[in-house]
C-alpha positions as CSV (number, residue, x, y, z in Angstrom):
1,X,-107.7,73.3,3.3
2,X,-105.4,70.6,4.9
3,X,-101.9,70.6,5.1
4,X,-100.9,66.5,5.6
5,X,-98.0,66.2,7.7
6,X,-95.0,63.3,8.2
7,X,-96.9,61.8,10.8
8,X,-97.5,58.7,8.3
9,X,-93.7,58.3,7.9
10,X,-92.6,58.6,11.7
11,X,-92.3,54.7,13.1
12,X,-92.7,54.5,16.7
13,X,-89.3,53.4,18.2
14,X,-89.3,51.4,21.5
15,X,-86.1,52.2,24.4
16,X,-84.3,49.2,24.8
17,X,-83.3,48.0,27.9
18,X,-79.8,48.6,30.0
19,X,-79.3,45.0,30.1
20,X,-79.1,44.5,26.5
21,X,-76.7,47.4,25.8
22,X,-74.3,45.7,28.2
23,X,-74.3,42.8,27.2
24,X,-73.8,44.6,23.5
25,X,-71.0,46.3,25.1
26,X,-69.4,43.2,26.3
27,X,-69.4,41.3,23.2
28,X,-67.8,43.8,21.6
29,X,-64.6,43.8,23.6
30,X,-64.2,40.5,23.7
31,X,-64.4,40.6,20.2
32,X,-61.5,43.1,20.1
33,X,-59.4,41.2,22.5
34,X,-59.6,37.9,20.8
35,X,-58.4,40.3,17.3
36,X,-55.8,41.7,19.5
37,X,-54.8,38.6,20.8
38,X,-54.6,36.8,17.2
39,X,-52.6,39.6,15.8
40,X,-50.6,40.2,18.3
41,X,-47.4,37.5,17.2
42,X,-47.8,37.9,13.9
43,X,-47.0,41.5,15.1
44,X,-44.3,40.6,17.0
45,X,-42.7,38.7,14.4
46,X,-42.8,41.5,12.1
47,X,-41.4,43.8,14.3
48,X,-38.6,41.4,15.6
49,X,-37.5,40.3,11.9
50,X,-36.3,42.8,9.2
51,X,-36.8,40.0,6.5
52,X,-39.6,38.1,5.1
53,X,-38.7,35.1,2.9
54,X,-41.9,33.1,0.9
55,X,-41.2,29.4,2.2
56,X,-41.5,27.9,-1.3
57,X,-38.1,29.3,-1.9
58,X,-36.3,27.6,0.8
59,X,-35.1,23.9,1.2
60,X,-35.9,22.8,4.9
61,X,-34.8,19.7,6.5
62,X,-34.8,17.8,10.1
63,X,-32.2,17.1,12.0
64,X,-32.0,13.3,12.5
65,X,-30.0,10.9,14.5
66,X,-28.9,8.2,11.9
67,X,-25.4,6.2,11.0
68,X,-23.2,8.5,8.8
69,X,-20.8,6.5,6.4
70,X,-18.1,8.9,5.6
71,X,-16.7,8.8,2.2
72,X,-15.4,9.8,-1.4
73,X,-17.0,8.7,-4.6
74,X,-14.9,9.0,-7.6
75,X,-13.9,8.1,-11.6
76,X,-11.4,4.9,-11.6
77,X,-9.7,3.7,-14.6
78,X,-9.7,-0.1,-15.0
79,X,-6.0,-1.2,-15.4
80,X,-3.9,-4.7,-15.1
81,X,-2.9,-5.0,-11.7
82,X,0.4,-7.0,-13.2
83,X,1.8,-6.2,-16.3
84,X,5.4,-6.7,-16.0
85,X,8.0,-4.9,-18.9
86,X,10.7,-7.1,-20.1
87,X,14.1,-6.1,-20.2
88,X,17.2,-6.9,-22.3
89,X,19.4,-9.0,-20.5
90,X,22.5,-7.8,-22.0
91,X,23.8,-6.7,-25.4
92,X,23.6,-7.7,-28.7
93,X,20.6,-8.5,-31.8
94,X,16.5,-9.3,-30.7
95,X,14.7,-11.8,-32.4
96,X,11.0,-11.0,-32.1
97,X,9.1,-14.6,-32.0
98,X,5.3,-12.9,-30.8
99,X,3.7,-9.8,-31.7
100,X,1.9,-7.2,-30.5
101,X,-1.7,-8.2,-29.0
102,X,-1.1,-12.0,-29.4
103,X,-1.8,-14.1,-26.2
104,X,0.7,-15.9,-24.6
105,X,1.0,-18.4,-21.6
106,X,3.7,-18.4,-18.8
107,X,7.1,-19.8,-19.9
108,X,6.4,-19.4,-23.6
109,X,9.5,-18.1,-25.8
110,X,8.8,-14.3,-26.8
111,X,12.4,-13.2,-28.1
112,X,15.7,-14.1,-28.5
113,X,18.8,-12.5,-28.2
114,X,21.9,-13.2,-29.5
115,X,25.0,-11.8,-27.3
116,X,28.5,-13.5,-28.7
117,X,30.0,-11.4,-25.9
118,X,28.5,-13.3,-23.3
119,X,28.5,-16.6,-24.6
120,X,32.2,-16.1,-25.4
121,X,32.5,-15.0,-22.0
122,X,30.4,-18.3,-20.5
123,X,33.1,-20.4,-22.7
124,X,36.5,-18.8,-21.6
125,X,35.1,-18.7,-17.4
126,X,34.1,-23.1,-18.1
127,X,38.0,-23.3,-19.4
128,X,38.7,-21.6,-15.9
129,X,36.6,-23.8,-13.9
130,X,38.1,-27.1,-15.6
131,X,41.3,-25.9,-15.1
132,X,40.8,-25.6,-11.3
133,X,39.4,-28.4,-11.4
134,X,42.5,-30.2,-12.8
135,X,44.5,-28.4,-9.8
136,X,42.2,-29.4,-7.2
137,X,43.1,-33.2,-8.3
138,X,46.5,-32.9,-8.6
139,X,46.0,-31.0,-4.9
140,X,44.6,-33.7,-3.4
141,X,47.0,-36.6,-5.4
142,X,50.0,-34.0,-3.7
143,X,48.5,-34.1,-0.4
144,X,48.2,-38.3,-0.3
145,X,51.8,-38.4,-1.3
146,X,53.0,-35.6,1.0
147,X,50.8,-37.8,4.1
148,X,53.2,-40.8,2.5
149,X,56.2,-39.6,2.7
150,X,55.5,-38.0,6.2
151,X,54.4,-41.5,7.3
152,X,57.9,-43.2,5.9
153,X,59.7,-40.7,7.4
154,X,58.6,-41.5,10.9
155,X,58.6,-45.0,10.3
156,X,62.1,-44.7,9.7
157,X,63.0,-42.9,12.7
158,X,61.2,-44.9,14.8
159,X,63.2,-47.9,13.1
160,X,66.5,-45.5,14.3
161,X,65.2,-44.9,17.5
162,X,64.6,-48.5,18.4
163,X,67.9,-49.5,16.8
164,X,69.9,-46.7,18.7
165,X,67.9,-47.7,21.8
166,X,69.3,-51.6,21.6
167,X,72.7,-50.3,21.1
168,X,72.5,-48.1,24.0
169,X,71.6,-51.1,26.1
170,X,74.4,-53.7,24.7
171,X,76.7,-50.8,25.1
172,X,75.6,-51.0,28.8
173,X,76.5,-54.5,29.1
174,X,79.7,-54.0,27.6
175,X,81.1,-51.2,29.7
176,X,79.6,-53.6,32.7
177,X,82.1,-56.1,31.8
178,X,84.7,-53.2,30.7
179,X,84.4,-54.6,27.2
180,X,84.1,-51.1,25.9
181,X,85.6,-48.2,26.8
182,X,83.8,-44.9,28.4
183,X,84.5,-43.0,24.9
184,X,81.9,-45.7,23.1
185,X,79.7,-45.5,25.8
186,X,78.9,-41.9,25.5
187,X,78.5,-42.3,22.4
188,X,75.8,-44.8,22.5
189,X,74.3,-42.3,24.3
190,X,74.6,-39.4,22.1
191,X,73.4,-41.9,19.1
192,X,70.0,-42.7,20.8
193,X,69.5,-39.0,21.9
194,X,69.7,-38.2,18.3
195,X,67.8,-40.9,17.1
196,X,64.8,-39.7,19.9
197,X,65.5,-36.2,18.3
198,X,65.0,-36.7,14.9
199,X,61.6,-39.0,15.8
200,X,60.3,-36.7,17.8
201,X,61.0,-34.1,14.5
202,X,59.5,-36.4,12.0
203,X,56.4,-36.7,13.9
204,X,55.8,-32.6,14.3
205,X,56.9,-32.2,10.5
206,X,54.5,-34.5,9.6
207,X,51.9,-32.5,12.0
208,X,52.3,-29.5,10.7
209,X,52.5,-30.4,6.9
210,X,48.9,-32.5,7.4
211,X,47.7,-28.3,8.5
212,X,49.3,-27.1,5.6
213,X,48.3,-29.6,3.0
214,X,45.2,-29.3,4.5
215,X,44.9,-25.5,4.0
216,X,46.2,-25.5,0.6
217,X,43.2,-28.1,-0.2
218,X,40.8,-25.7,0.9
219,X,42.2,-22.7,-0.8
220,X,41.9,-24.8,-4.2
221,X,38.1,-25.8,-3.1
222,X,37.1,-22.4,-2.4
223,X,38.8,-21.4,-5.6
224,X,36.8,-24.2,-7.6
225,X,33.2,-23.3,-5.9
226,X,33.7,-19.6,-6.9
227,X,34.4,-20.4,-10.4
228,X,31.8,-22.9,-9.9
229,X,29.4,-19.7,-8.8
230,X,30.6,-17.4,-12.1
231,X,29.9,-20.1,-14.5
232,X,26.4,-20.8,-13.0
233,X,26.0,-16.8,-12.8
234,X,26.6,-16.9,-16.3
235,X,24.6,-19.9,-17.4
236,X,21.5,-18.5,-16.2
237,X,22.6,-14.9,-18.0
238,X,22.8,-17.1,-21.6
239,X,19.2,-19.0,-20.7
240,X,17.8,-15.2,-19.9
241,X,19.0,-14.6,-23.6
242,X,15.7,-16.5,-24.3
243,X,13.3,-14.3,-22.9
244,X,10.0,-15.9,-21.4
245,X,6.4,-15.0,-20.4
246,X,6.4,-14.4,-16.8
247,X,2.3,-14.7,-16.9
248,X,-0.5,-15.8,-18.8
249,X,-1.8,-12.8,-20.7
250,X,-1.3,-10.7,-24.0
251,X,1.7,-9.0,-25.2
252,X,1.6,-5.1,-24.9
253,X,3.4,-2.5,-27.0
254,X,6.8,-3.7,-28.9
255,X,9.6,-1.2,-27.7
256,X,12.2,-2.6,-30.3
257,X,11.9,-3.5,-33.6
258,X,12.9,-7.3,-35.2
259,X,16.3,-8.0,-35.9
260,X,17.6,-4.4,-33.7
261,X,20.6,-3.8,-31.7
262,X,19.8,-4.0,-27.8
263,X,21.5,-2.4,-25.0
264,X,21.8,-4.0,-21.9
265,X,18.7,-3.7,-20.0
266,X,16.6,-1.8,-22.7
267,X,12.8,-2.2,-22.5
268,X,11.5,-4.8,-25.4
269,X,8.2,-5.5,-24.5
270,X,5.3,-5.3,-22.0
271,X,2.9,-8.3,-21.2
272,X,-0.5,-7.8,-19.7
273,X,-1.9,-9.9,-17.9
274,X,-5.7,-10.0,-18.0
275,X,-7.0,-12.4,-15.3
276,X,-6.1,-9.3,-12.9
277,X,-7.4,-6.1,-12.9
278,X,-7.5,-3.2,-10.3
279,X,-8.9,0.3,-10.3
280,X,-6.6,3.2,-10.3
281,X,-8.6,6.3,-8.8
282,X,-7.1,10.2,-8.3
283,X,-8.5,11.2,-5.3
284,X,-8.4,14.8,-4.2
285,X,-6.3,15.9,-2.0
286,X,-8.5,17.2,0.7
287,X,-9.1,13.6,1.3
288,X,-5.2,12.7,1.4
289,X,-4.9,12.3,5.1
290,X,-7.7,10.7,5.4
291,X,-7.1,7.7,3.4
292,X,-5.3,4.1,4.7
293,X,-4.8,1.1,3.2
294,X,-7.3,-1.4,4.0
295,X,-9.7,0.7,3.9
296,X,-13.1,-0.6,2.0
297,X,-14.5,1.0,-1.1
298,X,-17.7,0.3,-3.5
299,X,-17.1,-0.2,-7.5
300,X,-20.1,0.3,-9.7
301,X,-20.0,-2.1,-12.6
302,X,-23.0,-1.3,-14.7
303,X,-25.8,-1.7,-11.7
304,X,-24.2,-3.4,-9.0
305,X,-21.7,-2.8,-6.6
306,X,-19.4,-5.1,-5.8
307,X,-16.9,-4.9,-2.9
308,X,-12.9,-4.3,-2.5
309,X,-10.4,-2.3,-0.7
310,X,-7.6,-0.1,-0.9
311,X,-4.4,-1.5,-1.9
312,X,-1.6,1.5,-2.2
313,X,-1.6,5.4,-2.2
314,X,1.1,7.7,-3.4
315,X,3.3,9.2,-1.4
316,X,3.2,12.5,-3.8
317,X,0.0,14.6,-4.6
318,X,0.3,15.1,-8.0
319,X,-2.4,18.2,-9.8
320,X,-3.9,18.1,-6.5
321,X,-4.5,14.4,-6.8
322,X,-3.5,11.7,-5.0
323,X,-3.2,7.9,-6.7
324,X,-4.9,5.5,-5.4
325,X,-5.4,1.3,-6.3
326,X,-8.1,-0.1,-5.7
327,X,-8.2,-4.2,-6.1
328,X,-11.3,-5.9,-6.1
329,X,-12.4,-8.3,-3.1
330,X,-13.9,-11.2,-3.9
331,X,-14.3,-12.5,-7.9
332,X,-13.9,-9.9,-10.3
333,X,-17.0,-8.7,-12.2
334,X,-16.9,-9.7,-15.7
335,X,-16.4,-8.0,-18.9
336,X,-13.6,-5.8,-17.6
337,X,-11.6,-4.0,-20.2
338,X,-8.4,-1.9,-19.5
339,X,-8.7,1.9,-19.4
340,X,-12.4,1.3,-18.7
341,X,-14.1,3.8,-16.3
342,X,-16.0,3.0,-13.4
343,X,-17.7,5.4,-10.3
344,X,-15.7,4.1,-7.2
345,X,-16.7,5.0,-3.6
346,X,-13.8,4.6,-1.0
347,X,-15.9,4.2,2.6
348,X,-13.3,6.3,5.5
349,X,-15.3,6.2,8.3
350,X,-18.6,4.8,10.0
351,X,-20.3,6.4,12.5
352,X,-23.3,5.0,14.3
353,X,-26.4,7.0,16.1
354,X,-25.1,10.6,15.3
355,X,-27.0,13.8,14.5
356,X,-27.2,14.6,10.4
357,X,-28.0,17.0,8.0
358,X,-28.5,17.0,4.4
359,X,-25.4,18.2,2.8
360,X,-26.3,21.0,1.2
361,X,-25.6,24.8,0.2
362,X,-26.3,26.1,3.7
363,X,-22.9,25.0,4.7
364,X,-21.0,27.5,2.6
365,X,-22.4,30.4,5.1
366,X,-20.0,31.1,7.8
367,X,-17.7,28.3,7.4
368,X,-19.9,25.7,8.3
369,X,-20.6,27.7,11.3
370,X,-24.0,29.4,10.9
371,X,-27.8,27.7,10.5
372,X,-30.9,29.0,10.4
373,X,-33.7,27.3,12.6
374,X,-37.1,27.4,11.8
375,X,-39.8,27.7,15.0
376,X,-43.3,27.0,15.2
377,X,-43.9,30.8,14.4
378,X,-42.2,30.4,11.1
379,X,-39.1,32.7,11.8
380,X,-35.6,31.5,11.1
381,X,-33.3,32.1,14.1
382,X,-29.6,32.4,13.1
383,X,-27.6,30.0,15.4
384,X,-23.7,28.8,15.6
385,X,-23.1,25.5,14.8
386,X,-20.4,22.9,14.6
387,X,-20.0,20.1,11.3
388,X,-18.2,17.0,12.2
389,X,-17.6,14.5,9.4
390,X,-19.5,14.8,5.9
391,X,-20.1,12.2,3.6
392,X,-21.2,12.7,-0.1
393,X,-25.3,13.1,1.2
394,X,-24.7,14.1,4.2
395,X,-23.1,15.7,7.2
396,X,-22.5,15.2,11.0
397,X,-23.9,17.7,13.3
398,X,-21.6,18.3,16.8
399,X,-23.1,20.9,18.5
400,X,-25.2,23.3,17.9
401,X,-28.5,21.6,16.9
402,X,-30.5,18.9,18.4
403,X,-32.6,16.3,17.0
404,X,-36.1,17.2,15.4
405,X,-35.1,21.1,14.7
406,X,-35.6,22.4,11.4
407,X,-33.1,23.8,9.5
408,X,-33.0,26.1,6.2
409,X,-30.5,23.8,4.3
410,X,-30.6,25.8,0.7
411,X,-28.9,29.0,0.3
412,X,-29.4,31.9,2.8
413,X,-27.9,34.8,1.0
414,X,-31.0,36.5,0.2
415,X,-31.7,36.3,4.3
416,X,-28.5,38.7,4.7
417,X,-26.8,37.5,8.0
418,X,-30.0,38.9,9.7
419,X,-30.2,37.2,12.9
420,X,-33.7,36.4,12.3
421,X,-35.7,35.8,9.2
422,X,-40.0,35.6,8.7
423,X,-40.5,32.4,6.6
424,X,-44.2,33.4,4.4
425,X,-46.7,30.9,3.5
């Protein structure tokens, strides 16, 4: 019998060459130093980062080189840009003619007061002006008579003088002829010295009277024009007593009511004046040295913008706020209505061809400090930085960065102050 054997399974197996086992050999290190190579930074950035971040969570933007417009947006309040309060003029009973809401024009009658203290007062100071008056006439009348008699007065000495001068020379002739004796002739003498005397007097009296008369003229003018003054002053006190619109407009609130006792400049009523309006914005105060008049500013009236500038700031911070007004620069938008609110932008500052960032959480990290920078490998480098001016989109980028660079611009607490982060796909 036959035992079969596993000679029918055995396959003949032919040696392959030395040639092809290299070259076997070969490709399969080059195989493993291309894996090696490929794995090799992703390696590396494992090891050199402690943190891995997926990139969907992260908000990345580029660094830019654009114009920044620095500025403040905030809520105005439409309000009259005149609306002047009238005031009592002096004491005594209001008569209401207008009331509250109802439009008026400039000049038109909107109360009346009636003061018998002042008008009383206007009456007794017109009695004092007549009566100066009366004594500057009689002033004058005194002065053209005084001037008179001054004038008759040297007349008459000149009349002496002459007289006493004639005498002196017959007297001459007479003691010549020793018709006279020496006694008389002296006192021809003495007569015309006396008579040169009391010419010469005359005329200096009459000098200085013509100063004095002329003073006293003046005194009584000057005392006539500031009567003249008082009376005027008061006049215009008694035509105040009707008070008038000072603009076209609608009466405001009513501070007295009709037929009431008034004190001397007590509030009565406010007018508004409609054709006017300006914006009154609270600005905070971060922004308080950085505000100057002039300064332009964007209001938003339903969808368009239309332009104006700054008008006034407060000198206080009030709440942390600062007052502004804002008045509109060309022709005001239409359909304005007082205590209406409106999104106002103020523009600060403009500046052209700088470096920017979005404005965004990242600059809460360090002060506005601190960025992260994404490379090519996808790892966020921690780097210092320096922020310039910020407007409400965006800010300005000093140092630090340069254009092109990617920066993690949302929040980077979960990246722990690492200095370097792995951003995942």
């Amino acid at each position: 019998m036959k035992i079969a054997d596993t000679s029918a399974q055995d396959v003949a197996v032919q040696e392959t060459s030395k040639t092809r086992k290299r070259v076997l050999i070969a490709l399969g290190m080059l195989v493993v130093i291309l894996a090696a190579l490929w794995i090799t930074p992703s390696l590396q950035r494992w090891a050199g980062s402690s943190i891995s971040v997926p990139k969907d969570r992260l908000r990345l933007a580029t660094v830019a080189r654009t114009d920044l417009v620095r500025d403040v947006s905030v809520q105005g309040r439409v309000v009259a840009a005149i609306s002047p309060s009238l005031f009592a003029p002096a004491a005594g009973t209001i008569t209401l003619l207008v009331e509250a809401g109802a439009q008026v024009v400039e000049g038109q009658s909107l109360a009346r007061l009636d003061s018998p203290d002042l008008q009383n007062r206007l009456q007794q100071e017109q009695s004092t002006l007549d009566s100066l008056s009366v004594e500057l006439d009689r002033q004058r009348i005194e002065t053209k008579q005084k001037a008179l008699d001054n004038l008759k007065n040297i007349d008459l000495t000149r009349v002496t003088l002459v007289a006493a001068e004639r005498e002196r020379r017959r007297a001459e002739s007479g003691y010549d002829i020793e018709a006279i004796s020496e006694i008389d002739f002296e006192k021809t003498k003495d007569d015309l010295e006396t008579a040169r005397l009391a010419h010469e007097h005359a005329v200096a009296d009459a000098r200085l009277d013509d100063e004095r008369l002329v003073f006293e003229l003046k005194t009584r003018e000057l005392q006539v024009q500031r009567q003249s003054l008082l009376v005027q002053d008061l006049l215009r006190q008694v035509d105040e007593l009707d008070m008038r619109s000072p603009v076209n407009g609608i009466v405001g609130n009513l501070m007295v009511d009709q037929k009431a006792a008034v004190a001397r400049n007590q509030v009565v009523m406010s007018v508004v004046d409609l054709s006017a309006f300006e914006i009154e914005a609270q600005v905070p105060e971060s922004y308080a040295d950085d505000l100057g008049l002039g300064m332009q500013a964007e209001v938003l009236v339903g969808n368009q913008k239309h332009p104006a500038s700054l008008v006034s700031v407060s000198p206080e911070i009030i709440q942390n706020q600062v007052t502004t007004r804002i008045r509109f620069a060309g022709d005001m938008p239409p359909g304005l209505r007082q205590n209406q609110r409106l999104t106002t932008r103020i523009l600060m500052e403009q500046k052209d061809n700088v470096l920017t960032l979005p404005r965004a959480q990242f600059l809460a990290l360090g002060g506005s400090r601190v960025a992260y920078v994404l490379d090519e490998d996808n790892v966020a480098h921690r780097r210092s930085i320096a922020i310039g001016a910020r407007s409400l989109a965006a800010v300005e980028v000093i140092s630090g960065l340069d254009e092109g660079e990617t920066v993690v611009i949302s929040s980077v607490d979960q990246f722990r102050s690492a200095d370097s982060v792995l951003v995942t796909n």
